[in-house]
N, C-alpha and C positions, 0 to 999 in steps of 0.2 A: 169188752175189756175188763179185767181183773180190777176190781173197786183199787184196792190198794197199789197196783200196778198203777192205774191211771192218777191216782192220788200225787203221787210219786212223780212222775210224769210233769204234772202239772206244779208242784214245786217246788221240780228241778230248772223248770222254763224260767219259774218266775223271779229263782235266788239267781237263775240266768244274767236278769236285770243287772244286779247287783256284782255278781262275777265279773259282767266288763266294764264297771265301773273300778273294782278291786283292778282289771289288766290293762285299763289306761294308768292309774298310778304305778302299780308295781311293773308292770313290764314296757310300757310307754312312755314314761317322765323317768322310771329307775327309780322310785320312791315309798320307803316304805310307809306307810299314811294309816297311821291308823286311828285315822277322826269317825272309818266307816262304822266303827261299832258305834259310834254317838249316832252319825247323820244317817241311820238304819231308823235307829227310833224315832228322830226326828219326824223323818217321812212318815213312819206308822204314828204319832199323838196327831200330827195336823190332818190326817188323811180320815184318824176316826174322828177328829173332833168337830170337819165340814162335814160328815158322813152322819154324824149325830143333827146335824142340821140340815139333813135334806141335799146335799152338794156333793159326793162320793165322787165324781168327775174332776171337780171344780178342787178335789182333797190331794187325786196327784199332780195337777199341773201343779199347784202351790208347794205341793212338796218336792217340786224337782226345783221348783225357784229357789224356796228355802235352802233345801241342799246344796245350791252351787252357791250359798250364802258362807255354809259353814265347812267347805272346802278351801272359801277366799281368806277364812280364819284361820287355818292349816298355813297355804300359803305367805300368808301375812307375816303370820311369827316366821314363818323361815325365809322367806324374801329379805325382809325390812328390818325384823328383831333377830337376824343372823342364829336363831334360834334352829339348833341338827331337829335334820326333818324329823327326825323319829320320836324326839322330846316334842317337837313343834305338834306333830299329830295326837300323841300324848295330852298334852295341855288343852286342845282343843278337846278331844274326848270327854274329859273330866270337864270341863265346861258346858258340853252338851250338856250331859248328866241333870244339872241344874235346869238348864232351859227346857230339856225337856218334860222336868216335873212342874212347870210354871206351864206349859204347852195345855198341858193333861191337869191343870187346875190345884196341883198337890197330892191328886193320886198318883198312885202307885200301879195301878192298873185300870182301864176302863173296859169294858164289855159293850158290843153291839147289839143290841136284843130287838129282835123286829125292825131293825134301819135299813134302808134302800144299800146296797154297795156297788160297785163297776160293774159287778157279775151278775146281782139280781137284776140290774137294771137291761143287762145285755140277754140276760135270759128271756125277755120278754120281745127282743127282737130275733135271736136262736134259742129255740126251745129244745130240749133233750138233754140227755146225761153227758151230751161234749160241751156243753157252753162253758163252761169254764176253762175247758183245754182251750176250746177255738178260738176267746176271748186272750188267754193268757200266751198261744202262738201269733195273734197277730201283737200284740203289744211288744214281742221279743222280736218278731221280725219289724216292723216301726222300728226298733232301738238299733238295729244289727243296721238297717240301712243308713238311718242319720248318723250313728257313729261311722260308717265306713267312707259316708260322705264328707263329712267334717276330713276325718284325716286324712282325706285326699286334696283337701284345700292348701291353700299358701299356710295357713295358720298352722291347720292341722299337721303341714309336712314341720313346720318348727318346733311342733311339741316334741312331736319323735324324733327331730333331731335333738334338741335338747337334751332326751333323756337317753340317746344314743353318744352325744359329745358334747357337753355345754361351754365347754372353752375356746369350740369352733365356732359354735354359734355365735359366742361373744365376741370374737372376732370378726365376724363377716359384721357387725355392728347392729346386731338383734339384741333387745329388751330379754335378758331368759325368765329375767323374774314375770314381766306379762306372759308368756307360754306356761310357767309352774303355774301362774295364779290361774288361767284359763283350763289349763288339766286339769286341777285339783278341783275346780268349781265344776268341770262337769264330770270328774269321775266320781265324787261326791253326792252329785243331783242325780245320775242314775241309780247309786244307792238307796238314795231315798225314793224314789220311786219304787223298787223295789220292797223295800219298809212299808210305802203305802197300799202295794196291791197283798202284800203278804195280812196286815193286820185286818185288810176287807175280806181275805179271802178264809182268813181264820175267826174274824168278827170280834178282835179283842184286841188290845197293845199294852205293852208289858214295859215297864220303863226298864227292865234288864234285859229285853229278850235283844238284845242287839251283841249281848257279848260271844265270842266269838264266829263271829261275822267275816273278820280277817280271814280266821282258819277256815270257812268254809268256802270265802271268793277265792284263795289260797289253792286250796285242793280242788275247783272247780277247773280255773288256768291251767293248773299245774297238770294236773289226768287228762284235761284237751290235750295239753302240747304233744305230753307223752306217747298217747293213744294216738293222736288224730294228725300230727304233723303239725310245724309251723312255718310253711313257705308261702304263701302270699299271705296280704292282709287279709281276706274276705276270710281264707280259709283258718286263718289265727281265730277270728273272730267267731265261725262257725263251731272251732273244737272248741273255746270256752262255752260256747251254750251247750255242744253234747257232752263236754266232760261237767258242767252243772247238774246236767239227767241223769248223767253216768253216778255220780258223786249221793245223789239221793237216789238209785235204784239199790246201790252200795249199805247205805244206809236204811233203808227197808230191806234188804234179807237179812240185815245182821241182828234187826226185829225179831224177823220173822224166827230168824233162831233161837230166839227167848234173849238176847242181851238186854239185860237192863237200860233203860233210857239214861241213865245216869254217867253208863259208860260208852256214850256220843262221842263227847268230848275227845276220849282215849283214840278210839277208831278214827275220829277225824285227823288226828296229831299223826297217828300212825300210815294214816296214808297221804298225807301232806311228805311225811319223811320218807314213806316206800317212792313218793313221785321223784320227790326232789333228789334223789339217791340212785334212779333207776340210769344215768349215765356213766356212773361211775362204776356201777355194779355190772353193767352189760361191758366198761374196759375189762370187769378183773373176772368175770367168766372167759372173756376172748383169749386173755392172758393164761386162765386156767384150760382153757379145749388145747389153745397152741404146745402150753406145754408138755401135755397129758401124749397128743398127738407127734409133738419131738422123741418124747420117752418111748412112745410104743416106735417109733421108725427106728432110735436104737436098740433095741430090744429086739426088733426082727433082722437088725442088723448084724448084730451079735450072732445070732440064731444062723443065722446063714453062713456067717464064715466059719461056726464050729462043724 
């Protein structure tokens, strides 16, 4: 396989993580949350800073704990402090920001040089040029099953009602603030898992490398849906991880074409908007073939009675 093909591959799987954490909030609670660009870096300081210590394992279970910590912060301000989710997620963000340079000791960035990670250490139980994929496909499948499991529970069916109708839910006499605060905590904590196998996998953590984060779980969902269908769960679930692969193959040929790194950002914005736009645009082609298609049936119509 293609170095950079497989490159690719491997962290489209892994911002995978992260994607269904971004489509339980945005598509399962119906909220827009955007603490993930905090609780991304989150995951990546604690992940390298147990990792600098010998514990690279021990980096993301704690960083999935942490991140269902600073989801419950999210929640909190918009539960309790009646504070709109979108400010609520906001405020938590810029909060991170701080913690996370207290995490990472006052730098600004740390390097891993010669430390054990998930992937060296698994290398030494699968040896070859896929440990990393094979490592980085089981940790995506783990996540695809527990989430699929969870919202097939009692609980799990309240979140998605919740974010489906929370005035019924209130009604039937459910808590909705414990289902937001439950969502947000664990679509949060698979963010930061995802922060933590990203900074092992790159051997460095960036106290900005989180920003847009949104836009990228964003256009992950969004290219699943579009691409891959959204009719059962499993398979919602599935197109977020191939539209994750899809979304970084996307982004390695536009490398590959000479585009500067700089304009990511752009291409990412742009195909969040070609996704999110692709229902409206397949009405006004249909609109456009039907009426093109009326025009010529006049037109031959004309033709024949002269």
């Amino acid at each position: 396989m293609n170095f950079a093909l497989q490159g690719s591959i491997e962290l489209g799987i892994i911002y995978a993580i992260m994607a269904l954490g971004v489509f339980i909030s945005f598509r399962t609670l119906n909220m827009p949350d955007m603490t993930v660009d905090g609780s991304f870096v989150t995951g990546a300081a604690i992940s390298v800073v147990l990792s600098m210590n010998g514990h690279p394992f021990l980096g993301l279970l704690l960083s999935f704990i942490v991140g269902c910590g600073t989801g419950c912060i999210a929640a909190f301000l918009h539960t309790k402090l009646k504070i709109q989710a979108l400010l609520a997620g906001i405020l938590a963000m810029l909060a991170l920001y701080s913690l996370n340079l207290k995490i990472m000791s006052g730098r600004a960035n740390i390097a891993l040089m010669n430390k054990a990670t998930v992937f060296s250490e698994f290398e030494k139980l699968v040896s070859g040029d896929y440990s990393r994929l094979i490592f980085a496909a089981i940790m995506i499948v783990l996540c695809l099953i527990v989430l699929f499991l969870f919202l097939n529970t009692r609980l799990g069916f309240l979140v998605r009602a919740t974010g489906d109708n929370d005035q019924m839910v209130r009604a039937l006499g459910v808590n909705t603030d414990l289902t937001i605060f439950v969502g947000l905590a664990i679509a949060n904590g698979f963010v930061a898992v995802s922060g933590a196998m990203i900074a092992q996998y790159q051997s460095f953590v960036d106290v900005a490398m989180g920003v847009g984060m949104v836009v990228i779980g964003l256009a992950s969902v969004i290219i699943g849906e579009v691409v891959f269908g959204i009719k059962s769960l499993m398979r919602r679930l599935i197109a977020v991880v191939l539209g994750s692969i899809l979304y970084r193959l996307i982004i390695a040929v536009a490398l590959e074409l000479g585009m500067p790194a700089g304009d990511l950002k752009l291409v990412s914005a742009v195909i969040v908007a070609l996704a999110m736009s692709t229902p409206i645009l397949k009405k006004q082609f249909a609109t456009m073939k039907r009426r093109h298609f009326s025009h010529q049936r006049s037109k031959k119509s004309l033709q024949w009675k002269e």
